[in-house]
C-alpha positions as CSV (number, residue, x, y, z in Angstrom):
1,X,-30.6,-3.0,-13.6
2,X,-29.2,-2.8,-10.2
3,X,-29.8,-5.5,-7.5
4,X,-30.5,-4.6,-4.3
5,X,-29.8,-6.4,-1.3
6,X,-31.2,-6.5,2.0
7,X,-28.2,-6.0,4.0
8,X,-29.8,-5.0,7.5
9,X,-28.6,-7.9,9.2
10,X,-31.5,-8.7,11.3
11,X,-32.4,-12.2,11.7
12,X,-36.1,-13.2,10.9
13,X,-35.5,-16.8,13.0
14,X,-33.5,-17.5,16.4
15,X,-29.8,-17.5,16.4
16,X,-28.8,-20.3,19.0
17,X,-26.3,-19.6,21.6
18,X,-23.4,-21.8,22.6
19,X,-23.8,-24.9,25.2
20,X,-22.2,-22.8,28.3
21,X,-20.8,-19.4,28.3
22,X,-17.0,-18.2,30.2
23,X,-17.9,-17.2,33.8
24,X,-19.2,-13.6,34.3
25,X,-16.2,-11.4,34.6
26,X,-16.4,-8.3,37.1
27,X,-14.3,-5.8,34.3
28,X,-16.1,-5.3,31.1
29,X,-19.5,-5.0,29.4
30,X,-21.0,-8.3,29.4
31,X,-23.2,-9.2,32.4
32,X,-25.3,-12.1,33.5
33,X,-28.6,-12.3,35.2
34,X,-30.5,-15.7,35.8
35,X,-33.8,-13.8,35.6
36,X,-35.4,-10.2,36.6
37,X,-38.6,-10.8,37.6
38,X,-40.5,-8.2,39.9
39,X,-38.2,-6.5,41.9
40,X,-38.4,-4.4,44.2
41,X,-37.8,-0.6,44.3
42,X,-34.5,-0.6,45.8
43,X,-33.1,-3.5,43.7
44,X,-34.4,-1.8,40.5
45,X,-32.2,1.2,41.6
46,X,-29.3,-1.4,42.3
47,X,-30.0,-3.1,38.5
48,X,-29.9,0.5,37.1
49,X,-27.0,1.6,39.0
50,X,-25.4,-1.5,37.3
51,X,-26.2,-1.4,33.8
52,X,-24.9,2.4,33.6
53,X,-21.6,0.6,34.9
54,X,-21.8,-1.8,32.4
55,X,-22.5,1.0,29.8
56,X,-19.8,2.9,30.6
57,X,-17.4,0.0,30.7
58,X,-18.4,-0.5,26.8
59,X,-18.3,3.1,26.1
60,X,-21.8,2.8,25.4
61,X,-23.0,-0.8,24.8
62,X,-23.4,-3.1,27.4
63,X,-24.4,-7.2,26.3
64,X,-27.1,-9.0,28.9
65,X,-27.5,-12.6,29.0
66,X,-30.5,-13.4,30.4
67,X,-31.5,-16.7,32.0
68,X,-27.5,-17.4,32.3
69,X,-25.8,-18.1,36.0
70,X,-22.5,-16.1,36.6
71,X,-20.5,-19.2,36.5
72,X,-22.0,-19.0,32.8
73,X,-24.5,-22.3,33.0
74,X,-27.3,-22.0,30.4
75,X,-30.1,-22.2,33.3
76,X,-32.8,-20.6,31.0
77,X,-36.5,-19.4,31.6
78,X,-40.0,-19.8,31.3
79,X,-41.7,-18.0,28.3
80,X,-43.6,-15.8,31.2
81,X,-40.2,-15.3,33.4
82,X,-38.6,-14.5,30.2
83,X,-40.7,-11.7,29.4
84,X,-41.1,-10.5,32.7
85,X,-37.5,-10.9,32.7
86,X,-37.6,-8.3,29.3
87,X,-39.8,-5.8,30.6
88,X,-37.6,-5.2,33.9
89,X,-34.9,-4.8,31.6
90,X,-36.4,-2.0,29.5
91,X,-37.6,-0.5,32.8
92,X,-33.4,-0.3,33.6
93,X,-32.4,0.9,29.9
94,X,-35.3,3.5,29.4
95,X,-34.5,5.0,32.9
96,X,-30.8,5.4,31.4
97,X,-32.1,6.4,27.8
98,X,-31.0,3.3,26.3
99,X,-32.5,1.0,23.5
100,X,-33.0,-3.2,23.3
101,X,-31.5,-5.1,20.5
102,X,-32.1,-8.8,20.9
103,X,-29.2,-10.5,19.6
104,X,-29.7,-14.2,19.7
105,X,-31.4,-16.9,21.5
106,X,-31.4,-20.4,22.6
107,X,-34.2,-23.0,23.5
108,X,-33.2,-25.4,26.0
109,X,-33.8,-29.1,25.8
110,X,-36.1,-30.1,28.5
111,X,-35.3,-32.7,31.3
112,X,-36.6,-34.6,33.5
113,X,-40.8,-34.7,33.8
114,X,-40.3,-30.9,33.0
115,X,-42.4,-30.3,29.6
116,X,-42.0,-26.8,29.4
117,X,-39.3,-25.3,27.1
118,X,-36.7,-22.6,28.7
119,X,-35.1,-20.3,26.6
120,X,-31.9,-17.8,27.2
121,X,-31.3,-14.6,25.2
122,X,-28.5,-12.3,24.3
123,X,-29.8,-8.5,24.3
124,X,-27.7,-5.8,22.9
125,X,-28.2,-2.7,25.6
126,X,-27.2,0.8,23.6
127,X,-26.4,3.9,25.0
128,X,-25.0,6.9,23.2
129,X,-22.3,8.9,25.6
130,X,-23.3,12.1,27.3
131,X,-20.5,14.2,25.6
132,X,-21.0,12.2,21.8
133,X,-23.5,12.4,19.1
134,X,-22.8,8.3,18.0
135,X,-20.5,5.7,19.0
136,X,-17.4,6.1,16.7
137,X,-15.3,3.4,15.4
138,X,-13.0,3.7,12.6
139,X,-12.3,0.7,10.5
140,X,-8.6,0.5,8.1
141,X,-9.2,-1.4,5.0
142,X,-6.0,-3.2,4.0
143,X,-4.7,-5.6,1.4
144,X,-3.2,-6.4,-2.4
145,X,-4.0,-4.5,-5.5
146,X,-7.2,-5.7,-7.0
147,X,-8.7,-7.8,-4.1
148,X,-11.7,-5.6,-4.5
149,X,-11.0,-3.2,-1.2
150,X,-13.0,-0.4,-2.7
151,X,-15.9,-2.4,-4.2
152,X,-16.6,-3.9,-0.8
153,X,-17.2,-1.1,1.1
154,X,-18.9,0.1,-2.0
155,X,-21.6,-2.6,-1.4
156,X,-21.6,-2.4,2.2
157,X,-22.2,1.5,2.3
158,X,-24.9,1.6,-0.7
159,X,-26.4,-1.8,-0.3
160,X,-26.2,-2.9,-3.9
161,X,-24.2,-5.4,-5.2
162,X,-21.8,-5.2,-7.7
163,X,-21.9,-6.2,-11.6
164,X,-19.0,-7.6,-11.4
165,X,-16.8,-5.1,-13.6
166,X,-16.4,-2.8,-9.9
167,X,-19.5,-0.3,-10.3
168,X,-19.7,-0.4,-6.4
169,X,-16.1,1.2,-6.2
170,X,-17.0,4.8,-7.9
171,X,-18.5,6.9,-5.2
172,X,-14.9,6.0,-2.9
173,X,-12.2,7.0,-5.7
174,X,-10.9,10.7,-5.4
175,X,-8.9,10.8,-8.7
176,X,-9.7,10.7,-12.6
177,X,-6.8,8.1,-12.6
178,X,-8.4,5.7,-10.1
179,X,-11.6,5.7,-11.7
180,X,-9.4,4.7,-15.2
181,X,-7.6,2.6,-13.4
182,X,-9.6,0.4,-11.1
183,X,-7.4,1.2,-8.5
184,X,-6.9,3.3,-5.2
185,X,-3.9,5.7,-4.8
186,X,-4.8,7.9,-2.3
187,X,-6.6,7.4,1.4
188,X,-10.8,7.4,0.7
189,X,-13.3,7.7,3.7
190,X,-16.5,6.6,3.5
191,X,-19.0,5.8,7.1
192,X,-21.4,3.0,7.7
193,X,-24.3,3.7,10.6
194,X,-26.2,2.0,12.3
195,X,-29.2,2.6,14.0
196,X,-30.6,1.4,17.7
197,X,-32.1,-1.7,16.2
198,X,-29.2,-2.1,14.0
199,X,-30.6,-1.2,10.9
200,X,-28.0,0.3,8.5
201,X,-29.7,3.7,8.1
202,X,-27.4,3.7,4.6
203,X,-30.0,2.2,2.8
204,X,-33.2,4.2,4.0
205,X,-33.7,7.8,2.6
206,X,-30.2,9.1,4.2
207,X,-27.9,9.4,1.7
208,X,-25.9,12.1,2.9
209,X,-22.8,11.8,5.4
210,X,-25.1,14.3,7.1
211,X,-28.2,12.5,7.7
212,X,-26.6,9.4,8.1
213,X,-24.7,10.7,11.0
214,X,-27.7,12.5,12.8
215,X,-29.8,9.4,12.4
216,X,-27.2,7.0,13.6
217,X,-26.4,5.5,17.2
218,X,-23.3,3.9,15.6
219,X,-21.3,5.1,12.9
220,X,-18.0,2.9,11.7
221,X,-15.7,5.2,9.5
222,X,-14.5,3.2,6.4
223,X,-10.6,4.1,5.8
224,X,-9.9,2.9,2.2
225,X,-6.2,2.4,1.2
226,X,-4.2,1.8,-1.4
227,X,-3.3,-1.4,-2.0
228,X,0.0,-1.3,-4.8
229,X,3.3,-1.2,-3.4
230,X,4.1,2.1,-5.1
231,X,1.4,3.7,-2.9
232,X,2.4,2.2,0.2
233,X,4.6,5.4,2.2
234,X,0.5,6.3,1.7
235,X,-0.9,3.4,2.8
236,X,1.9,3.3,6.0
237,X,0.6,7.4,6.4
238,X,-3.3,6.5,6.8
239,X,-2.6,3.7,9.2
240,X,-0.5,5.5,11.6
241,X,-1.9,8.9,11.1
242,X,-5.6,7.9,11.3
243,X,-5.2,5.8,14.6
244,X,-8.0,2.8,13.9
245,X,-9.5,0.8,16.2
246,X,-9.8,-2.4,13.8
247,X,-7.9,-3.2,10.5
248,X,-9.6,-5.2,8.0
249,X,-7.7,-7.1,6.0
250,X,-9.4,-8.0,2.6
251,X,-8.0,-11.1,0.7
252,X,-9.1,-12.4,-2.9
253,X,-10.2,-16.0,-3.2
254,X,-8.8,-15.7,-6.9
255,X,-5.4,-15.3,-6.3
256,X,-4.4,-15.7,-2.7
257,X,-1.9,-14.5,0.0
258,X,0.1,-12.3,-2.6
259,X,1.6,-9.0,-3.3
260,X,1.7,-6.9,-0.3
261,X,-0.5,-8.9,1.8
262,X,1.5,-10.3,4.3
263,X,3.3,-6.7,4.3
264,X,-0.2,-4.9,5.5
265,X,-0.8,-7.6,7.9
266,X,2.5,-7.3,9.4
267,X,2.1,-3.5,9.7
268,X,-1.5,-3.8,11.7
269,X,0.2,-6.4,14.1
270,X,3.2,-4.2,14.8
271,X,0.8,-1.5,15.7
272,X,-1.6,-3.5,17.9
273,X,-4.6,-3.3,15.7
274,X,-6.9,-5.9,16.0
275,X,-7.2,-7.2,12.3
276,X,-10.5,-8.5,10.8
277,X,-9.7,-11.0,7.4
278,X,-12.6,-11.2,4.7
279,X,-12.0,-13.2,1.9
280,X,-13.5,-11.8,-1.5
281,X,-14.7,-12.9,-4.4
282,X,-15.5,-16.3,-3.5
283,X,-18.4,-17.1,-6.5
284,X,-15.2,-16.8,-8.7
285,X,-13.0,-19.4,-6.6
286,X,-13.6,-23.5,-6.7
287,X,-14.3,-24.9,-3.0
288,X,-11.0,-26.7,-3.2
289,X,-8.8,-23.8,-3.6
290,X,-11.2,-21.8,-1.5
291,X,-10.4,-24.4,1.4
292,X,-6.7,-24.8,0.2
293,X,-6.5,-20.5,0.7
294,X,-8.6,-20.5,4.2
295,X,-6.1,-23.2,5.7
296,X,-3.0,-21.0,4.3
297,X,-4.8,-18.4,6.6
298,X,-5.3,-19.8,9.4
299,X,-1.3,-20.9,8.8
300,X,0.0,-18.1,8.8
301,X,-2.4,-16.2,11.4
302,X,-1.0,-19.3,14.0
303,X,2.5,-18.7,13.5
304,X,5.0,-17.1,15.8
305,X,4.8,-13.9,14.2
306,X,1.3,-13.2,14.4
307,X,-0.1,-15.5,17.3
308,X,-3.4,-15.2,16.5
309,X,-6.6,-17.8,17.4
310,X,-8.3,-18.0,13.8
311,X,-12.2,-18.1,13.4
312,X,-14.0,-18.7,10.3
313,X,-17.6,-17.0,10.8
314,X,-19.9,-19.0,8.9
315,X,-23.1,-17.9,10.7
316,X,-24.8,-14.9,13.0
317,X,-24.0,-17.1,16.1
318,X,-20.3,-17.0,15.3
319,X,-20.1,-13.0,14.5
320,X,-21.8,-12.4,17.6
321,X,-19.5,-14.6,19.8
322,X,-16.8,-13.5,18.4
323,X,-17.2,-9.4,17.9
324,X,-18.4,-9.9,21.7
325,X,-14.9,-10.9,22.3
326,X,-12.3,-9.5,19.7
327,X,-11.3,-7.1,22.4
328,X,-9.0,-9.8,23.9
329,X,-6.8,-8.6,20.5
330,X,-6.0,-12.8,20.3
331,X,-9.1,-13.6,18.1
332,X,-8.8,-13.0,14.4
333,X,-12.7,-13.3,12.6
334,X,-12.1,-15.1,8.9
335,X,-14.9,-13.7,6.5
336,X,-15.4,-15.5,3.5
337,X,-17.6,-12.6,1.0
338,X,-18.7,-12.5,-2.0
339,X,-19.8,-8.6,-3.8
340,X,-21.5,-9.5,-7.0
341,X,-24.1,-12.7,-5.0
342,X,-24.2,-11.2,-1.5
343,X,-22.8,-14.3,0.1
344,X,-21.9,-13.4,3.9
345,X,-22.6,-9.7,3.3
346,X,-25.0,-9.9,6.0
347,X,-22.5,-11.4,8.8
348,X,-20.0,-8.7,8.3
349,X,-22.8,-5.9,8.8
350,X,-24.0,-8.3,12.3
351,X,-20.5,-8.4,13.3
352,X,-20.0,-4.6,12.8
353,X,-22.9,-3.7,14.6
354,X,-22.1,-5.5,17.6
355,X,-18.1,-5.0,17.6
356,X,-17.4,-3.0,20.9
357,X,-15.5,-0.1,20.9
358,X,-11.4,-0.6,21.6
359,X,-11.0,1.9,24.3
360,X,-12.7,1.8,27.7
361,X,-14.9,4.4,29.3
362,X,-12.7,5.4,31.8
363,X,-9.5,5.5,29.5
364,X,-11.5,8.0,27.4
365,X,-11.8,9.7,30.0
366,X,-8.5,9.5,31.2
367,X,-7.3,11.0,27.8
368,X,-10.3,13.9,27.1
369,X,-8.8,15.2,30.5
370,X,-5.1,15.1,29.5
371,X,-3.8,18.4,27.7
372,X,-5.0,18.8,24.0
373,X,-2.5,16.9,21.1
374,X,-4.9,17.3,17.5
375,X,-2.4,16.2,15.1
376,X,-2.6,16.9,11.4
377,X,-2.5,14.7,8.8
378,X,-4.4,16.3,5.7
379,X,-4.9,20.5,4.7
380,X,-7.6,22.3,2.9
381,X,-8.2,26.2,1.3
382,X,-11.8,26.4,2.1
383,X,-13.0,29.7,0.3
384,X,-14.9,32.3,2.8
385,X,-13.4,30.0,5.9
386,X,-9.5,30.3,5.4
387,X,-7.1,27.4,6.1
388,X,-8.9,24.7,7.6
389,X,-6.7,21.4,8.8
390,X,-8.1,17.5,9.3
391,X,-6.9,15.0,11.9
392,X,-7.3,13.0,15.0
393,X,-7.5,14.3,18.3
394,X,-4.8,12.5,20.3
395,X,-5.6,13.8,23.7
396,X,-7.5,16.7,25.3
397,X,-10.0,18.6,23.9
398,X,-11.0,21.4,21.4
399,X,-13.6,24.1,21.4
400,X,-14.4,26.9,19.5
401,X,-12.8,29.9,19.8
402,X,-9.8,28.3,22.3
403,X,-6.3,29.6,21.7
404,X,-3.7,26.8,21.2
405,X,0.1,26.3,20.0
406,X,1.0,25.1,16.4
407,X,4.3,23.7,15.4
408,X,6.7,22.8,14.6
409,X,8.1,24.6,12.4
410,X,10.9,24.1,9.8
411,X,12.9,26.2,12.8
412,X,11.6,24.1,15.4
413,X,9.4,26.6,17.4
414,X,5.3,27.0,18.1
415,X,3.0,30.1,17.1
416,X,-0.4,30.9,18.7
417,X,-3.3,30.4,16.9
418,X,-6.9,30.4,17.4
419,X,-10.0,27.8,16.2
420,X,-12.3,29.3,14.1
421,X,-14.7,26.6,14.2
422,X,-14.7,22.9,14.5
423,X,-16.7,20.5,12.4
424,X,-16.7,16.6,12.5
425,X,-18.3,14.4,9.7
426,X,-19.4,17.7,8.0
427,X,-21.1,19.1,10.9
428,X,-20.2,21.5,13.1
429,X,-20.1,21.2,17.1
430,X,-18.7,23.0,19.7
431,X,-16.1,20.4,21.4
432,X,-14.3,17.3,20.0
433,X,-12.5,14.9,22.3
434,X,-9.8,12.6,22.1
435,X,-10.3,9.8,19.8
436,X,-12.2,11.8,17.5
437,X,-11.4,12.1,14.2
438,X,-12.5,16.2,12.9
439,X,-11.2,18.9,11.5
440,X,-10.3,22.6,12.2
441,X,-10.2,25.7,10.4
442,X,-7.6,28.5,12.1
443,X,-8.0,32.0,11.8
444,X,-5.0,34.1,10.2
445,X,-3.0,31.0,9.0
446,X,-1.6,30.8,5.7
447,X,-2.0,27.2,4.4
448,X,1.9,27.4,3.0
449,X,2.9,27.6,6.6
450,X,1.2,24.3,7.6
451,X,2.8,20.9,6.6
452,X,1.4,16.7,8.0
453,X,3.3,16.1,10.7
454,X,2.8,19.2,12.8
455,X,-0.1,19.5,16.0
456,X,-2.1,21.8,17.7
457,X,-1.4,21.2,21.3
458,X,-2.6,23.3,24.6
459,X,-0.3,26.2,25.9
460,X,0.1,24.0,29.0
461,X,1.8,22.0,27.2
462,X,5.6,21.9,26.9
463,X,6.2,22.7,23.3
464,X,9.0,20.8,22.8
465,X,10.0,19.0,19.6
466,X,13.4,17.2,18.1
467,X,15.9,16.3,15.5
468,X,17.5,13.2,17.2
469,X,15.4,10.4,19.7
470,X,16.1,7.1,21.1
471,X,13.9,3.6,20.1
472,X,14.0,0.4,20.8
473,X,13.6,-1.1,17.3
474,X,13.2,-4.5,15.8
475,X,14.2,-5.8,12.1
476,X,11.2,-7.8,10.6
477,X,13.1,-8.1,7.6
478,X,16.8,-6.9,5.8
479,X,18.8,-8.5,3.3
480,X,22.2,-7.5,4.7
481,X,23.3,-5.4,7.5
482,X,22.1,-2.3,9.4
483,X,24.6,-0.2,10.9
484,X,25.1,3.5,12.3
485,X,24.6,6.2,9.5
486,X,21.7,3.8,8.1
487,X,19.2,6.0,6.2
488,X,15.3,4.6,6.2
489,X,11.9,6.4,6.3
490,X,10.5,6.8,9.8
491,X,6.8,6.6,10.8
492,X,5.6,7.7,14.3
493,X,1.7,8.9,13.9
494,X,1.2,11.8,11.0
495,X,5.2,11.8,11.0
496,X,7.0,11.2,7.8
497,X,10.3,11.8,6.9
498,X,13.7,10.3,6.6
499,X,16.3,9.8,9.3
500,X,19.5,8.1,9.7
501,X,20.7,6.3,12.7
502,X,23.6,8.3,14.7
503,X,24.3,5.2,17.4
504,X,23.3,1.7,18.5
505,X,24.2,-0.7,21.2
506,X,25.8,-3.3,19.1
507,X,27.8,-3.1,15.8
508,X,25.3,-4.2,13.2
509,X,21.0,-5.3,12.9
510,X,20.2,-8.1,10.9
511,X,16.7,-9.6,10.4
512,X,14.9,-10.6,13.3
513,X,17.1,-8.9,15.9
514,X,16.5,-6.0,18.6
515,X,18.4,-2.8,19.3
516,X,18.4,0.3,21.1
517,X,19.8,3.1,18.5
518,X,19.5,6.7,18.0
519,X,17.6,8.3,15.1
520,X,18.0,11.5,13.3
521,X,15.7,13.7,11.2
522,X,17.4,14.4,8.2
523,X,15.5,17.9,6.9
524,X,13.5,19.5,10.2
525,X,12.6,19.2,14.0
526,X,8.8,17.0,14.5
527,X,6.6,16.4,17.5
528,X,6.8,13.1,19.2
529,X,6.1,11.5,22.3
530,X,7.9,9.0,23.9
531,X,6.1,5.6,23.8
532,X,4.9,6.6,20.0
533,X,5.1,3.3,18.2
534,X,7.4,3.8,14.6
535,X,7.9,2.1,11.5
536,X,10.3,2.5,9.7
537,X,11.1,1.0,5.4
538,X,13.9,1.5,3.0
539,X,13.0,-0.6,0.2
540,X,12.5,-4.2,1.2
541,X,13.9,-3.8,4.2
542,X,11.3,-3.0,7.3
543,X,10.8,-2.7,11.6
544,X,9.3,-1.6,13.6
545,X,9.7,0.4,17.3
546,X,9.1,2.1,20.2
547,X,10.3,5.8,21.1
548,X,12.0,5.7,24.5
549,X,13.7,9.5,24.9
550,X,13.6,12.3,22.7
551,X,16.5,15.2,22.6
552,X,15.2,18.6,22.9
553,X,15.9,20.9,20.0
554,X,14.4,23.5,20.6
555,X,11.4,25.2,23.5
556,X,8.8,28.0,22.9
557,X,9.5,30.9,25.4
558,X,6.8,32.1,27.8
């Protein structure tokens, strides 16, 4: 019979608050108010003014302490200034159509001949964007063969635990062999939402990515992949092709830091993602060895190479604090899990609900304004529709209808085409913006004339692409020598293919040392863009880069 588990991640008692809190920082989400009782007209149209700021700053979730000073002294409040407090500040969020989570809160010792307890709360303020449908965060799950990737987000999604032999895992695997097998080969989506309150509306009646997604306020997309080293130019593929905000990197208590774990950390920290560690299947591990693997952690996430400030989160008050701050990209969360007793469960579902999202409100901006990159990473027949393509949208925007270039091809050069429609999570809409993940079905477009790799970009844009380019690149690791005419695989976004290096600015790379070389594509032209982050692999041997100047090879007339 299969156990359910209340995995809603609401608190039915208090979750206390730190002693004092940072100072109140002008930039950001987070803001402070001592207390908001009664006020006037005008400062009511001030406080509103200032929690759509604070909104926007979050991309649509600002965090209110309440009864907190700005230099961040826990002052507190009386139970009736505290709830006058509360109804000023649904006053402000329903005049910006936002809902009230409260977080956590924290009841003050009393001093002096005062009697009276004072308490300070955390509140949650949620407010979907104008232009989206939910707040969209996408979420790479990373680590070794058999650490039990898919089962977690198997028990996350459905809220049911696991029996322990991986029935949780079924509804991500794509393949007959994966099912067989026990293990993921390919890239696997699945979405977790969240309602205003923070329920996971998984677990009510929706069980399709449909309703989830129109009942949902916050929707994390769940990017499964493979975890064997045979799979890895795959694994490499879905973390540079699907741009995620977070990485997750997922750890068994049973046998430790092996395999290619320390390869798919390495990969998330050379591409700036913020990396989340959850240990799994702790009921099977003694405390010893569980304590001995947590401080090999915690080693490792301290060292030079990653320079990371570790947190164990053994509590609601430590997933709060620290999703409230894992922006800083310096804080790495330590989960310790368990899928077939539920341990923890519950903390990674708190900490997901309040994780911000990576980019600010006015860099979104910034990039829904630039010209349209969509780049393409996967390609479907879809019978009565045509050739439809999947992807992220890089920059820009796309509607329905619009005319844009695609390329390049094998020759190097961009044809018109026009969008037939645009869905995203199943459903159709009219516009996606950058940072979206969708996909895009083109009218009068054979699918053997597409490839991964190519983009849809706006005829504004120069529609240049190129053979040869110049990085900066470092070795993380080579047992011998690099030198010119060096052949690896190359990573740059949905870009995959093999080049060789032409030039560099000294006479041979060895591990741990920089260089400025030239690459060249070995079979065909791609789009890239200089500052594009690359990887690149040829066996054992890895780096990693930035693009500083690409060579024309060849421009679209108009």
């Amino acid at each position: 019979m299969d156990t359910t588990l209340d995995l809603s991640g609401n608190c039915e008692t208090s979750v206390e608050m730190p002693e004092t809190l940072r100072p109140e920082e002008e930039e950001g989400n987070i803001e402070y108010k001592l207390k908001l009782v009664n006020p006037s007209a005008s400062r009511l149209e001030h406080l509103v003014t200032q929690m759509k700021w604070r909104l926007e700053e979050g991309n649509g979730e600002a965090i209110y302490e309440i009864g907190v000073e700005d230099n961040g002294i826990l002052t507190g409040l009386t139970e009736m200034d505290l709830q006058a407090s509360l109804v000023t500040l649904e006053t402000m969020a329903n005049r910006l159509g936002a809902s009230l989570t409260v977080l956590r809160e924290r009841i003050m010792e009393p001093e002096g001949d005062v009697t009276e307890c004072k308490k300070v709360m955390e509140i949650l303020i949620r407010k979907v964007p104008d232009d989206q449908e939910f707040i969209d965060l996408r979420l790479a799950v990373l680590g070794n063969v058999d650490a039990g990737k898919s089962t977690l987000l198997g028990v996350l999604t459905q809220g049911e635990l696991d029996n322990g032999r991986g029935c949780a895992r079924l509804n991500l695997f794509r393949h007959l062999h994966e099912i067989q097998s026990g293990r993921t080969s390919s890239i696997s989506y699945d979405i977790l939402g969240f309602d205003c309150k923070g329920q996971v509306v998984n677990y009510a009646e929706c069980r399709t990515i449909e309703e989830i997604c129109e009942k949902s306020s916050k929707l994390i997309t769940l990017i499964d992949l493979a975890g064997h080293h045979k799979y890895l130019k795959t694994t490499i593929f879905g973390l540079t092709g699907n741009c995620p905000d977070f990485a997750m990197l997922v750890v068994s208590a049973t046998t430790g830091i092996v395999g290619t774990t320390k390869e798919h950390l390495g990969y998330a920290l050379a591409l700036g993602v913020p990396v989340i560690v959850v240990v799994n299947k702790v009921d099977l591990c003694p405390k010893i060895g569980l304590q001995r693997l947590l401080k090999q952690l915690e080693t490792i996430l301290k060292s030079p190479g990653c320079r990371k400030i570790p947190a164990r989160i053994s509590n609601e008050d430590d997933a709060i604090s620290v999703a409230s701050s894992l922006d800083t990209n310096r804080i790495t969360p330590i989960f310790t899990v368990s899928c077939v007793t539920g341990q923890n469960l519950d903390l990674i579902l708190k900490f997901l609900h309040v994780l911000p999202p990576q980019h600010s409100h006015s860099e979104r901006e910034r990039l829904a304004q630039d010209l349209t990159e969509f780049q393409i990473d996967e390609l479907y027949s879809v019978p009565l529709v045509g050739t439809v393509v999947g992807g992220v949208i890089r920059r820009g925007s796309i509607r329905e209808g619009e005319k844009l270039l695609l390329g390049p091809s094998d020759s190097g050069t961009f044809n018109e085409v026009k969008v037939r429609t645009v869905h995203r999570n199943r459903l159709p809409c009219r516009l996606i913006q950058a940072g979206q993940a969708a996909s895009v079905a083109l009218m009068d477009v054979e699918r053997e004339q597409l490839r991964k790799g190519m983009v849809l970009i706006s005829p504004s844009t120069p529609a240049v692409c190129c053979r040869q380019f110049q990085a900066d690149v470092y070795v993380l690791f080579h047992s011998g020598q690099i030198s010119s005419n060096f052949q690896t695989t190359i990573h740059i976004g949905t870009v995959c293919q093999t080049a060789k290096i032409l030039k560099m600015d000294r006479s041979s790379l060895r591990t741990n040392e920089k260089a400025r070389v030239i690459f060249e594509f070995k079979y065909k032209p791609e789009y890239i863009r200089v500052g594009a982050r690359l990887l690149f692999r040829e066996g054992k041997s890895k780096g990693v880069g930035e693009v500083l100047q690409i060579f024309p090879y060849e421009c679209i007339e108009r």
